[in-house]
N, CA, C and O atoms as CSV, one atom per row, in Angstrom:
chain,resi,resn,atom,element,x,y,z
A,1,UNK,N,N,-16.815,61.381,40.041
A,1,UNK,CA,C,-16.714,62.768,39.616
A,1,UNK,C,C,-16.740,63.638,40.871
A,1,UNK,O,O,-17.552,63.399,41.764
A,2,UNK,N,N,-15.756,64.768,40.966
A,2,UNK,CA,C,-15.985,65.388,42.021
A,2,UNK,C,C,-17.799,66.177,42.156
A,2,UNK,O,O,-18.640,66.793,41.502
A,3,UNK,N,N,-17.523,65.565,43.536
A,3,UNK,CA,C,-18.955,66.904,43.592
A,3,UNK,C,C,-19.254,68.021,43.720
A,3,UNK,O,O,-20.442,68.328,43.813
A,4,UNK,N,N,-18.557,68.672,43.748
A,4,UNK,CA,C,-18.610,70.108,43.557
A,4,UNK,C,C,-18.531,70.363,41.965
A,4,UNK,O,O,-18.494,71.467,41.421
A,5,UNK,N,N,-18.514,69.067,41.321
A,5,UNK,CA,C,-18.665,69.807,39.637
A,5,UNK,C,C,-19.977,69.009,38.833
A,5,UNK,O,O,-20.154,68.534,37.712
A,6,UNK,N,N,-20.941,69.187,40.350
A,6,UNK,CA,C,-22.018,68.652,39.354
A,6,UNK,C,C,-23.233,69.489,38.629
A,6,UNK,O,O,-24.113,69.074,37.875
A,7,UNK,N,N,-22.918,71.089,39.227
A,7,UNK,CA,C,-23.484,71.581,38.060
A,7,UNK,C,C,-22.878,72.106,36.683
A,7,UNK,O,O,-23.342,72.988,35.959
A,8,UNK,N,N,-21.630,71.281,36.486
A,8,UNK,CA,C,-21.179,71.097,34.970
A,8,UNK,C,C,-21.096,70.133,34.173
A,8,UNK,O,O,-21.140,70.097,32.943
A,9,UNK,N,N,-20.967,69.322,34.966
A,9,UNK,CA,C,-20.534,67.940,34.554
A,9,UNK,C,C,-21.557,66.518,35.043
A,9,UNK,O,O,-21.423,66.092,36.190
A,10,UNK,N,N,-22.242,66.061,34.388
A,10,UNK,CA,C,-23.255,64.598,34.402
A,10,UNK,C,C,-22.781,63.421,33.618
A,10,UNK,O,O,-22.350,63.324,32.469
A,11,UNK,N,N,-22.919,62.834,34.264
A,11,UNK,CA,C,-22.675,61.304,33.725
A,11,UNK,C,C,-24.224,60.326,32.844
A,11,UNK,O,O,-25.284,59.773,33.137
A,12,UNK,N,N,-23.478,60.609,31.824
A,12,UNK,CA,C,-25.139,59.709,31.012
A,12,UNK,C,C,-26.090,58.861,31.837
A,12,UNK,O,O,-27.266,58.610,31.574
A,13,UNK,N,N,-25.412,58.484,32.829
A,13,UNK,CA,C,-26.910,57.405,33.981
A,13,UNK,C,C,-27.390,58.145,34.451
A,13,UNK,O,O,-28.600,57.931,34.511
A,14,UNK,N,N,-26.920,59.505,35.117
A,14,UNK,CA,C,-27.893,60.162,35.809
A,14,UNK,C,C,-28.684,61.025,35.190
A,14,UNK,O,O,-29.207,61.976,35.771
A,15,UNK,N,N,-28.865,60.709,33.714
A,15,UNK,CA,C,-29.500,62.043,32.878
A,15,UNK,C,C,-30.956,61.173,32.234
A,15,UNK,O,O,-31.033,59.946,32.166
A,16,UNK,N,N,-31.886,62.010,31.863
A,16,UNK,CA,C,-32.698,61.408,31.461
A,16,UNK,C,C,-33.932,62.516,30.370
A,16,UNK,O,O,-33.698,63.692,30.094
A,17,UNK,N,N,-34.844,61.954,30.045
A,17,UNK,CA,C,-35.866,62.924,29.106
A,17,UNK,C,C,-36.300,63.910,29.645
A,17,UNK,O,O,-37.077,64.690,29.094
A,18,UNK,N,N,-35.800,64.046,30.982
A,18,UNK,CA,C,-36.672,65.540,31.823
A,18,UNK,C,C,-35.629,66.429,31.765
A,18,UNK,O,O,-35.762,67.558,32.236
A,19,UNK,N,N,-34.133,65.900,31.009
A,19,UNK,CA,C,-32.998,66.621,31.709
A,19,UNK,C,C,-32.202,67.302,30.259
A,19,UNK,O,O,-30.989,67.182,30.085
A,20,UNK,N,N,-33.321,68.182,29.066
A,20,UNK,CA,C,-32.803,68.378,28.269
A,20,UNK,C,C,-32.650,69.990,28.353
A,20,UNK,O,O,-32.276,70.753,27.462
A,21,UNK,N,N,-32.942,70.208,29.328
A,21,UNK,CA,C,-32.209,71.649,29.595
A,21,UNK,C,C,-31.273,71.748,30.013
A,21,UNK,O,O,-30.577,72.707,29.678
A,22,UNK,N,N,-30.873,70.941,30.811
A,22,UNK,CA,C,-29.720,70.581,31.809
A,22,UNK,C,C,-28.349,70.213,31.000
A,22,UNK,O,O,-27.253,70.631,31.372
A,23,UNK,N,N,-28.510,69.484,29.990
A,23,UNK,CA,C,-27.512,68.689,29.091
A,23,UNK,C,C,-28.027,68.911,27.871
A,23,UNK,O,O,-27.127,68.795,27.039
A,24,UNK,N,N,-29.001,69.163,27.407
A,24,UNK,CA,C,-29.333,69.099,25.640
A,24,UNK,C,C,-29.569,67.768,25.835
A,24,UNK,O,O,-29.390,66.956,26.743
A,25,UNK,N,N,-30.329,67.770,23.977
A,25,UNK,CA,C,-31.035,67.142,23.668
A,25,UNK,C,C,-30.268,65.319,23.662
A,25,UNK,O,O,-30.780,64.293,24.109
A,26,UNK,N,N,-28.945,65.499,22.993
A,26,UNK,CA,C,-28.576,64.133,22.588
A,26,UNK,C,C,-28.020,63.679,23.861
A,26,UNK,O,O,-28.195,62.494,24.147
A,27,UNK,N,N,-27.388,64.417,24.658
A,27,UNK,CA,C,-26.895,64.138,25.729
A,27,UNK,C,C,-27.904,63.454,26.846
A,27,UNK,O,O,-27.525,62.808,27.823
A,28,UNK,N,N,-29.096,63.703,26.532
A,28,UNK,CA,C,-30.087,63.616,27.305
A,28,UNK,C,C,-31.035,62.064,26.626
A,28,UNK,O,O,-31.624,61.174,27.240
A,29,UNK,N,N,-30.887,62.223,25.564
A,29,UNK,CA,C,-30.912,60.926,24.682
A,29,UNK,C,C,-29.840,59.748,25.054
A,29,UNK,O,O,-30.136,58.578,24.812
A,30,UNK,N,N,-28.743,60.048,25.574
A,30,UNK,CA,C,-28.011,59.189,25.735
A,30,UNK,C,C,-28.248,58.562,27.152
A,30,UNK,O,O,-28.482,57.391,27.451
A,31,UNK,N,N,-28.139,59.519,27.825
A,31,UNK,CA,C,-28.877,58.798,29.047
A,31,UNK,C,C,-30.114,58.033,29.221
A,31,UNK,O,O,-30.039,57.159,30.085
A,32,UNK,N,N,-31.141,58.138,28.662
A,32,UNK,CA,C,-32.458,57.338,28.581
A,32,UNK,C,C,-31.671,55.816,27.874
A,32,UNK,O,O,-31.845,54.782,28.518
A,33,UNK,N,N,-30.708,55.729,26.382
A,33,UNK,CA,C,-30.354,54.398,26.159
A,33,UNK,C,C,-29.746,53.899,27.546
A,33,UNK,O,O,-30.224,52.818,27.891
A,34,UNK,N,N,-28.995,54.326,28.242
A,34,UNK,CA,C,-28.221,53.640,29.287
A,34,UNK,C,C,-28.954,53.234,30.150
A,34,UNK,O,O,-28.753,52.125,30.648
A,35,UNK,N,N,-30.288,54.257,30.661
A,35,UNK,CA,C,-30.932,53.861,31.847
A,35,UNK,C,C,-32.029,52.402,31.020
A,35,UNK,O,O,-32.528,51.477,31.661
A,36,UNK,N,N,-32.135,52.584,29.682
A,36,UNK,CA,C,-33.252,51.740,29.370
A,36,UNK,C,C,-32.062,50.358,29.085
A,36,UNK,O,O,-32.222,49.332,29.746
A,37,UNK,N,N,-31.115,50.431,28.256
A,37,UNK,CA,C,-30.602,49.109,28.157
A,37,UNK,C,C,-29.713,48.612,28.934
A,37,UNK,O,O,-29.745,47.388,29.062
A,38,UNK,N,N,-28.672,49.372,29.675
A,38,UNK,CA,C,-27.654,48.726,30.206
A,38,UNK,C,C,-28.495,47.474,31.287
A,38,UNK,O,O,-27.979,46.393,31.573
A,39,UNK,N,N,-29.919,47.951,31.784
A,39,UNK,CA,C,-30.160,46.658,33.079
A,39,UNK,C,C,-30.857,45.280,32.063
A,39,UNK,O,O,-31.212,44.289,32.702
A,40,UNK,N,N,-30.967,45.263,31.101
A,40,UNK,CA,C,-30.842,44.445,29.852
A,40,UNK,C,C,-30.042,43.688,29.438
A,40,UNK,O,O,-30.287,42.709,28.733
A,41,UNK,N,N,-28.736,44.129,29.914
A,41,UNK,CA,C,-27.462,43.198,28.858
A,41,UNK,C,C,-26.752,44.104,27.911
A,41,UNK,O,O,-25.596,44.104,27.489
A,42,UNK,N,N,-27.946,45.003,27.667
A,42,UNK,CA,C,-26.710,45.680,26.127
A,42,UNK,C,C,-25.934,47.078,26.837
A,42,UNK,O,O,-26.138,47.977,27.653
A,43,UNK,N,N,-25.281,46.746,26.239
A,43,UNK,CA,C,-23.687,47.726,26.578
A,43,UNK,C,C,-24.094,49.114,25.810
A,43,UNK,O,O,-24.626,49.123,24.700
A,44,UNK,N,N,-23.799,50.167,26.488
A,44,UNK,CA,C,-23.720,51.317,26.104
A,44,UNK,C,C,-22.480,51.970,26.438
A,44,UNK,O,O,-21.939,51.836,27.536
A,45,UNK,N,N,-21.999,52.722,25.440
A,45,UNK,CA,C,-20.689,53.283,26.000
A,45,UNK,C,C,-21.359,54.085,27.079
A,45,UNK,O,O,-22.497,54.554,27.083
A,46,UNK,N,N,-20.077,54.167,28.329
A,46,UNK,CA,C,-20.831,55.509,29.424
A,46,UNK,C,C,-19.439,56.506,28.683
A,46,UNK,O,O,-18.503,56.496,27.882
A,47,UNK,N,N,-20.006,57.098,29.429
A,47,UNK,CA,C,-19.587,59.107,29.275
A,47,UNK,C,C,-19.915,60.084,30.375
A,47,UNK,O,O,-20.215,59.885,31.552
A,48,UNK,N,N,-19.750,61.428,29.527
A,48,UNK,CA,C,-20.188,62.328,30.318
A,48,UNK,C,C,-20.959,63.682,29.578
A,48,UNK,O,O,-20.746,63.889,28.383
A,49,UNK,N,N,-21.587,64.311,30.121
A,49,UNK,CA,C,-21.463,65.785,29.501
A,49,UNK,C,C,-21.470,66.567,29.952
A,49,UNK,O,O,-21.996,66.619,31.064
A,50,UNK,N,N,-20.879,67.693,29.359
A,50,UNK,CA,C,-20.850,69.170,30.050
A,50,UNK,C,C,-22.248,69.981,29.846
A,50,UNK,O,O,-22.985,70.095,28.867
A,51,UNK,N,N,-22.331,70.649,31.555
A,51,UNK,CA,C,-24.281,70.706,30.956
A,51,UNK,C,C,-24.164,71.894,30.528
A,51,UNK,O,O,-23.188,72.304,29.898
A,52,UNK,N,N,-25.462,72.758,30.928
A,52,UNK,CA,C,-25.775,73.905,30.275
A,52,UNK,C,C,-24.904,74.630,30.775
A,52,UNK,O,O,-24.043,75.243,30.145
A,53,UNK,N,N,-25.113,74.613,32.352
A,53,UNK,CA,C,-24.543,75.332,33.129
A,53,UNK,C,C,-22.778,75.503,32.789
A,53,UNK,O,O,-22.465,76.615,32.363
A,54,UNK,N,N,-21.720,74.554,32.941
A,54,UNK,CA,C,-21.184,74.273,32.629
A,54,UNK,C,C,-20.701,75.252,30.883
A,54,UNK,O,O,-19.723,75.986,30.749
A,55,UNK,N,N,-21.482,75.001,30.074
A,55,UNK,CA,C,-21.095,75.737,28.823
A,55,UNK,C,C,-21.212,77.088,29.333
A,55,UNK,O,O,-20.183,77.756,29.244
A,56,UNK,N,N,-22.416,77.750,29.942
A,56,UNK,CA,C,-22.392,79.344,29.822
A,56,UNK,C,C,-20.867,79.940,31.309
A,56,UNK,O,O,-20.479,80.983,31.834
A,57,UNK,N,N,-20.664,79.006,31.339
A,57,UNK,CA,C,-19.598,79.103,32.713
A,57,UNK,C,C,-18.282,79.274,31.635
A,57,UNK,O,O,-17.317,79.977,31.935
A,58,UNK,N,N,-18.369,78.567,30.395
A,58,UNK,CA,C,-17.602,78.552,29.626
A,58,UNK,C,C,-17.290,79.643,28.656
A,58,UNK,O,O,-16.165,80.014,28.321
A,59,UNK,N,N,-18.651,80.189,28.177
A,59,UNK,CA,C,-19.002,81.026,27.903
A,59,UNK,C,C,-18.720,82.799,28.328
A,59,UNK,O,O,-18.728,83.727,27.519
A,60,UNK,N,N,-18.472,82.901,29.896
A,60,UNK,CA,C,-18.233,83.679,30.427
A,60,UNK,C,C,-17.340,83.877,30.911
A,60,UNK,O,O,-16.943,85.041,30.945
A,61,UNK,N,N,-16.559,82.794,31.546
A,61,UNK,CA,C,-15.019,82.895,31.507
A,61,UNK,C,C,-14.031,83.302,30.255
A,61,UNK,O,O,-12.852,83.585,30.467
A,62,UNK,N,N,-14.565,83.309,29.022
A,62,UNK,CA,C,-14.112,83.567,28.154
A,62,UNK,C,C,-14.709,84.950,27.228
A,62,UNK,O,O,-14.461,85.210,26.051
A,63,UNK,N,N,-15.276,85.454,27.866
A,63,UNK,CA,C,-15.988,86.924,27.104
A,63,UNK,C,C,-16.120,86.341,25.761
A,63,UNK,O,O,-15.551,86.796,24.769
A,64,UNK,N,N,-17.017,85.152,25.773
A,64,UNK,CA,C,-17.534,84.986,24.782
A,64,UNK,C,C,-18.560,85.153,24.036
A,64,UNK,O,O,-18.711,84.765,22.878
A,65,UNK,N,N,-19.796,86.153,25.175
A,65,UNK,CA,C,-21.166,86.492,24.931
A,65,UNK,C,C,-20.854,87.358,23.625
A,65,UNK,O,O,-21.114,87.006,22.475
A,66,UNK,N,N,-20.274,88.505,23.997
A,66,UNK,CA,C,-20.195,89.858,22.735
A,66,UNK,C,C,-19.688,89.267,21.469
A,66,UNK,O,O,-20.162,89.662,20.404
A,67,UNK,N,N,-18.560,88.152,21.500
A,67,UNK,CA,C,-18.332,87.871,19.730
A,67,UNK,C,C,-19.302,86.987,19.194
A,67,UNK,O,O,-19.454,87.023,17.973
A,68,UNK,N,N,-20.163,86.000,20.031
A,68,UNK,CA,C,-21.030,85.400,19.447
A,68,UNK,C,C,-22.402,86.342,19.066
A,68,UNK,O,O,-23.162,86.087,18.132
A,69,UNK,N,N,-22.521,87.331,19.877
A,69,UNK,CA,C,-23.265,88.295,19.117
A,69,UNK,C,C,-23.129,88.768,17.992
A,69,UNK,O,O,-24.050,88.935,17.193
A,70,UNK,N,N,-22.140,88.994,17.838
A,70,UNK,CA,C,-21.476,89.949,16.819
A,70,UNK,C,C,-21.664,89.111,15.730
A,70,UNK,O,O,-22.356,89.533,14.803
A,71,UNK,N,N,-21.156,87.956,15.666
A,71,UNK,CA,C,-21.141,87.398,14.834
A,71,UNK,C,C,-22.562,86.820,14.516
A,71,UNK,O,O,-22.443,86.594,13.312
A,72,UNK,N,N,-23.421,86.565,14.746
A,72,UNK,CA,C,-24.705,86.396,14.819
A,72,UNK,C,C,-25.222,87.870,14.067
A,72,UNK,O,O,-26.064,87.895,13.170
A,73,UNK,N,N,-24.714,88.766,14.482
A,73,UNK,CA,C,-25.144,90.206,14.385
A,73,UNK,C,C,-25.306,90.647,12.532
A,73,UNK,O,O,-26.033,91.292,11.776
A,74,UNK,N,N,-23.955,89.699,12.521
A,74,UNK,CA,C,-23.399,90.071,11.046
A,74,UNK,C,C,-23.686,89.193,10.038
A,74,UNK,O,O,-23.680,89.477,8.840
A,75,UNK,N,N,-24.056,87.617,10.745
A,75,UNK,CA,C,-24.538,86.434,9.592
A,75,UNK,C,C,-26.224,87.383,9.433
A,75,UNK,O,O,-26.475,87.641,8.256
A,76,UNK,N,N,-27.087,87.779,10.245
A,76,UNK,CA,C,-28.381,87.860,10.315
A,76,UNK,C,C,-28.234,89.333,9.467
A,76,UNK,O,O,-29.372,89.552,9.051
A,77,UNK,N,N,-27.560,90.165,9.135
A,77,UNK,CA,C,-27.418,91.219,8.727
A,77,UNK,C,C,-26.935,90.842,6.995
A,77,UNK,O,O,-27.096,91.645,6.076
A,78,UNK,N,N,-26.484,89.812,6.876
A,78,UNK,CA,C,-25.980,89.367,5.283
A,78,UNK,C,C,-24.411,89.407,5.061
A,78,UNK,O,O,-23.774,89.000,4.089
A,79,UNK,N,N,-24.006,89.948,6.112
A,79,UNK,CA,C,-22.709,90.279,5.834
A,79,UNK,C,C,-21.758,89.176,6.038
A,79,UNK,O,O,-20.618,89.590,6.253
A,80,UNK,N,N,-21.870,88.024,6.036
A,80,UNK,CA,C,-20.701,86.304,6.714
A,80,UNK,C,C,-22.153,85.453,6.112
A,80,UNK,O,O,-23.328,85.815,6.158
A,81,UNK,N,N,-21.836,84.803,5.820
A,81,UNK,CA,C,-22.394,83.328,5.364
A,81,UNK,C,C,-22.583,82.523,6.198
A,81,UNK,O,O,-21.875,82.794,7.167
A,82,UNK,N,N,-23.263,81.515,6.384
A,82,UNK,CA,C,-23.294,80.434,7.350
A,82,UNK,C,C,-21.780,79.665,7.826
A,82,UNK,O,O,-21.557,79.279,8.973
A,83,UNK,N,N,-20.754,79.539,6.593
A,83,UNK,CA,C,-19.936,78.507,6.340
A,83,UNK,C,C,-18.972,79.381,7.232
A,83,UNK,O,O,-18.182,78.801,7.977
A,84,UNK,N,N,-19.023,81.127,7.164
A,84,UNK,CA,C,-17.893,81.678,7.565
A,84,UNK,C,C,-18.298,82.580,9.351
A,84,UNK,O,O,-17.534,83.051,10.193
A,85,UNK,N,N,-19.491,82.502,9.312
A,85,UNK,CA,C,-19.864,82.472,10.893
A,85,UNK,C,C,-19.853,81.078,11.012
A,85,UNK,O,O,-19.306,80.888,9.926
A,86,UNK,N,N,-19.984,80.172,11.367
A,86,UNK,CA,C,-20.009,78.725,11.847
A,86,UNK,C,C,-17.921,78.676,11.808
A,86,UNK,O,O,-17.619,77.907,12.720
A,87,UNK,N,N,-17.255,78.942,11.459
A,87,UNK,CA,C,-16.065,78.807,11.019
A,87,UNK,C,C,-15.752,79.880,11.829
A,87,UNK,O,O,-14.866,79.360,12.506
A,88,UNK,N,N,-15.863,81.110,12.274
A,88,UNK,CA,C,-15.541,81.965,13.211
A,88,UNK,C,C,-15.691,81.557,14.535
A,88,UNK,O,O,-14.739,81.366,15.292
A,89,UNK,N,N,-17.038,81.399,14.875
A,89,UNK,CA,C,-17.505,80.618,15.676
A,89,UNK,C,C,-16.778,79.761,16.657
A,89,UNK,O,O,-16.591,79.869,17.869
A,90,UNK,N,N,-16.246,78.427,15.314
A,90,UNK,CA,C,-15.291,77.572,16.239
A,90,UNK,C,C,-14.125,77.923,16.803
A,90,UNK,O,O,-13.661,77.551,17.880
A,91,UNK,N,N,-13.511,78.942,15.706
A,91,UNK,CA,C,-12.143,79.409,16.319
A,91,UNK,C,C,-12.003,80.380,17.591
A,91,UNK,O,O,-11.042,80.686,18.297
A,92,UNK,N,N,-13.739,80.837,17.588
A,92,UNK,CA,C,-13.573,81.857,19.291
A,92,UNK,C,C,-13.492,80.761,20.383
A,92,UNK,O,O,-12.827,80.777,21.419
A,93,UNK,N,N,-14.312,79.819,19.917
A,93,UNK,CA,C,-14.571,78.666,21.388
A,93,UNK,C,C,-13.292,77.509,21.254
A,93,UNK,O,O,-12.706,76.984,22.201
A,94,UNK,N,N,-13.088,77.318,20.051
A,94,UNK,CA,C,-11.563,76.476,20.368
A,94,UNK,C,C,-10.583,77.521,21.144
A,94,UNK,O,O,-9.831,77.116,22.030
A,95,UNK,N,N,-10.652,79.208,20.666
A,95,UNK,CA,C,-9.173,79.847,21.684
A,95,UNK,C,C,-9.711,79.821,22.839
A,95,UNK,O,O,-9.090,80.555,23.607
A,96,UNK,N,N,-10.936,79.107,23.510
A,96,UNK,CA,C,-11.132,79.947,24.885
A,96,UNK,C,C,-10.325,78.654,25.540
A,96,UNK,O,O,-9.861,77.745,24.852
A,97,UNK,N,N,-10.249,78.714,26.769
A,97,UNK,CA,C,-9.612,77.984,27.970
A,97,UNK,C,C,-10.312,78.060,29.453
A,97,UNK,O,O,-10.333,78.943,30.310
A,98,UNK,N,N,-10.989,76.474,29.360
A,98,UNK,CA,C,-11.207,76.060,30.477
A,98,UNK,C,C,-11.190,76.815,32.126
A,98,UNK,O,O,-9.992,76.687,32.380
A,99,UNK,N,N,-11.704,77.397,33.162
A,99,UNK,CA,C,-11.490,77.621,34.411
A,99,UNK,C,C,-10.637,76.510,34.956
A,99,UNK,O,O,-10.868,75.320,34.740
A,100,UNK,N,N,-9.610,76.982,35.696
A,100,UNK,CA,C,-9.190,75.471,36.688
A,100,UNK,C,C,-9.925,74.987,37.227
A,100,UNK,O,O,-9.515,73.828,37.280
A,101,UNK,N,N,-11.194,75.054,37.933
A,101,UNK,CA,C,-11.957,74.358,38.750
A,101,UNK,C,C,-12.530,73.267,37.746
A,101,UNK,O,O,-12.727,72.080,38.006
A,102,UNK,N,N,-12.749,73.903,36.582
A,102,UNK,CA,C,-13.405,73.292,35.513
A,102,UNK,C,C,-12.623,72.070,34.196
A,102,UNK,O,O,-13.000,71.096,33.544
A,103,UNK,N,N,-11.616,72.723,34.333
A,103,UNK,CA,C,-10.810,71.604,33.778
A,103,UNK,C,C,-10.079,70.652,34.787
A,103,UNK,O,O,-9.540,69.622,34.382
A,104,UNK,N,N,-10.073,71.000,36.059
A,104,UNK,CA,C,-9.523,69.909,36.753
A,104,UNK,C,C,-10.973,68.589,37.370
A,104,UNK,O,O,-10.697,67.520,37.916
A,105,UNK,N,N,-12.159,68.989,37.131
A,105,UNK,CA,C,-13.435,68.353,36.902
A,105,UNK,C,C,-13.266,67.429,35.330
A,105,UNK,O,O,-13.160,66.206,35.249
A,106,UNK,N,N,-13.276,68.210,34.412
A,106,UNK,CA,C,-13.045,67.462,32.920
A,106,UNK,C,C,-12.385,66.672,33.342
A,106,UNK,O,O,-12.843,65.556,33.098
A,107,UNK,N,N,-11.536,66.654,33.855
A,107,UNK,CA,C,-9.943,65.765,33.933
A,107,UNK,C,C,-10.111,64.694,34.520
A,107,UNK,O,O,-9.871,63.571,34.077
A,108,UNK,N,N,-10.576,65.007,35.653
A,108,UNK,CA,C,-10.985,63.460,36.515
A,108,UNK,C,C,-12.534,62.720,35.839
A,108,UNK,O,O,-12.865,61.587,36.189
A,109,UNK,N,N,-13.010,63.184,35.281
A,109,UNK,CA,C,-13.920,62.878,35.194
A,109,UNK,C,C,-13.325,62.041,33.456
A,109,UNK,O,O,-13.844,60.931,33.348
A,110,UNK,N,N,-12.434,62.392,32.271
A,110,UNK,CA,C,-11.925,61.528,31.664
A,110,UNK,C,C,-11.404,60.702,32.528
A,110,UNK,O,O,-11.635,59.546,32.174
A,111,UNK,N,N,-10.557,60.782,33.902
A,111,UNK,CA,C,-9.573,59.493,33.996
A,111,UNK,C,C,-10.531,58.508,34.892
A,111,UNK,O,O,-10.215,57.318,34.876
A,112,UNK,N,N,-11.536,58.844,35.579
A,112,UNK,CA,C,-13.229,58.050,35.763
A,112,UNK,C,C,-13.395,56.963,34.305
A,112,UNK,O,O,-13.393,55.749,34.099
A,113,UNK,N,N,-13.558,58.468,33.343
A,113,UNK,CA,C,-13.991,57.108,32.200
A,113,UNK,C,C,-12.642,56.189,31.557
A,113,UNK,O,O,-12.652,55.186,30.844
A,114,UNK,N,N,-12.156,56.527,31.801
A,114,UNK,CA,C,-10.783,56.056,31.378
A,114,UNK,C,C,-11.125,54.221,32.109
A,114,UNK,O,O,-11.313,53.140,31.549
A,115,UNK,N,N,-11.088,54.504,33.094
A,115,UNK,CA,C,-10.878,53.500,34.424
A,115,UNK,C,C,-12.198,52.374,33.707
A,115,UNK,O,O,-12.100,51.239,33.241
A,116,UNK,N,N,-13.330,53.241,33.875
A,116,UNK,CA,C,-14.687,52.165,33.184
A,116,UNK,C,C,-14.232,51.409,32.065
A,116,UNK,O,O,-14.627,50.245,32.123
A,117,UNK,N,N,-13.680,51.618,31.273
A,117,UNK,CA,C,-13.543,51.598,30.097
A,117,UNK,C,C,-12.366,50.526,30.081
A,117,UNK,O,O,-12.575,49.548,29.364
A,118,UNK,N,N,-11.565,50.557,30.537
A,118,UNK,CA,C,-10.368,49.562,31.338
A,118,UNK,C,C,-9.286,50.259,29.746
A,118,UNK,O,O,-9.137,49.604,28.714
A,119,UNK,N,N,-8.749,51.533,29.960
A,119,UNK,CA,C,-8.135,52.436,29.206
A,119,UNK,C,C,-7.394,53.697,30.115
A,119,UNK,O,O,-6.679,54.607,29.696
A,120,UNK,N,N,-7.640,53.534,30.892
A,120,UNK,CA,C,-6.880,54.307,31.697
A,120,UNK,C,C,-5.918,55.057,31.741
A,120,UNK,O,O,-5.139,54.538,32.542
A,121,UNK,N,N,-5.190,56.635,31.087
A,121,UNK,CA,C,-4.413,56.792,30.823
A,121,UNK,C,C,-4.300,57.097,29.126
A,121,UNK,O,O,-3.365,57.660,28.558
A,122,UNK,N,N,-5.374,56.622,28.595
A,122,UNK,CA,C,-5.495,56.418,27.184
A,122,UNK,C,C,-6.451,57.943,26.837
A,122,UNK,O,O,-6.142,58.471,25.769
A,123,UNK,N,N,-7.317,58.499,27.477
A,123,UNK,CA,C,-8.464,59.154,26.818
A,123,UNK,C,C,-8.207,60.604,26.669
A,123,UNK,O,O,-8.748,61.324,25.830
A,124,UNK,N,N,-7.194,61.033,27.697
A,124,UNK,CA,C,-7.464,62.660,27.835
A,124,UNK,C,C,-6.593,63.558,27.073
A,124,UNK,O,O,-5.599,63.508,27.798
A,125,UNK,N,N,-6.365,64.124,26.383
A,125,UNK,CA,C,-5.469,65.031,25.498
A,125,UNK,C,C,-5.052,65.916,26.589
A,125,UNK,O,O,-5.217,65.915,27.809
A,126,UNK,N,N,-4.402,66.741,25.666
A,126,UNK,CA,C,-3.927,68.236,26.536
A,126,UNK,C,C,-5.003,69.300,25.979
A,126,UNK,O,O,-4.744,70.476,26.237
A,127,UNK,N,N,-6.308,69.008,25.168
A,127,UNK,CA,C,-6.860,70.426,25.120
A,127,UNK,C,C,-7.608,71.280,26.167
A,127,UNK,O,O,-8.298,72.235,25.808
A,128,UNK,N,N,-7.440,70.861,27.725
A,128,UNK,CA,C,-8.154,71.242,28.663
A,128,UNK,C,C,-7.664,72.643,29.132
A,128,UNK,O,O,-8.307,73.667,29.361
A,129,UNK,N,N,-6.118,72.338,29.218
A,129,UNK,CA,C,-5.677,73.517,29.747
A,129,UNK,C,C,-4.795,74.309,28.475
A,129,UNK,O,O,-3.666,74.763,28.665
A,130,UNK,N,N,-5.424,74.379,27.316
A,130,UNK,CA,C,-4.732,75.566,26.385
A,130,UNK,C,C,-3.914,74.891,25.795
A,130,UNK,O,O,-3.162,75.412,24.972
């Protein structure tokens, strides 16, 4: 993984139970199985995740603070339902689009797992860049 994208991007070995601010909770769960079983024998898929940092980078490249307010503003007010804020929601963060620095990190960092995985070429879509 490049290094300059490691405050977005971690690889499940280097994450662990101290590191659930950093990555969240499951992400951080996933790393403790890898560090506890892979020197065992048992196979864990590897991966990656995008950390905190990383999301609010995401977050802000996309003036996404004010509609998630808003919308927050308006489920907590009665006015949207769970089903139809959660459903707004996705469609602000599915239109946003990646930074280049940041999707060209995603990118190598699928064709990394690609390579582990002996798939190479197989993993990465086009939703990085729009």
């Amino acid at each position: 993984m490049l290094e300059s994208a490691q405050a977005e991007l971690r690889w499940f070995e280097t994450l662990g139970k101290d590191d659930v601010a950093i990555a969240g909770g499951k992400n951080a769960s996933l790393g403790e199985l890898t560090r506890a079983l892979s020197p065992r024998g048992i196979r864990v898929p590897p991966g990656f995740a995008v950390t905190a940092e990383g999301y609010r980078r995401f977050i802000a490249a996309n003036a996404l603070a004010p509609v998630i307010a808003r919308l927050y503003a308006d489920f907590a007010a009665g006015r949207a339902d769970l089903a139809q804020t959660g459903a707004a929601l996705r469609r602000a963060v599915l239109a946003g689009t990646w930074r280049d620095d940041s999707a060209a990190a995603i990118s190598a960092a699928y064709r990394q797992l690609g390579r582990r995985v002996g798939r190479e070429g197989h993993l990465l879509g086009g939703a990085l860049h729009g």
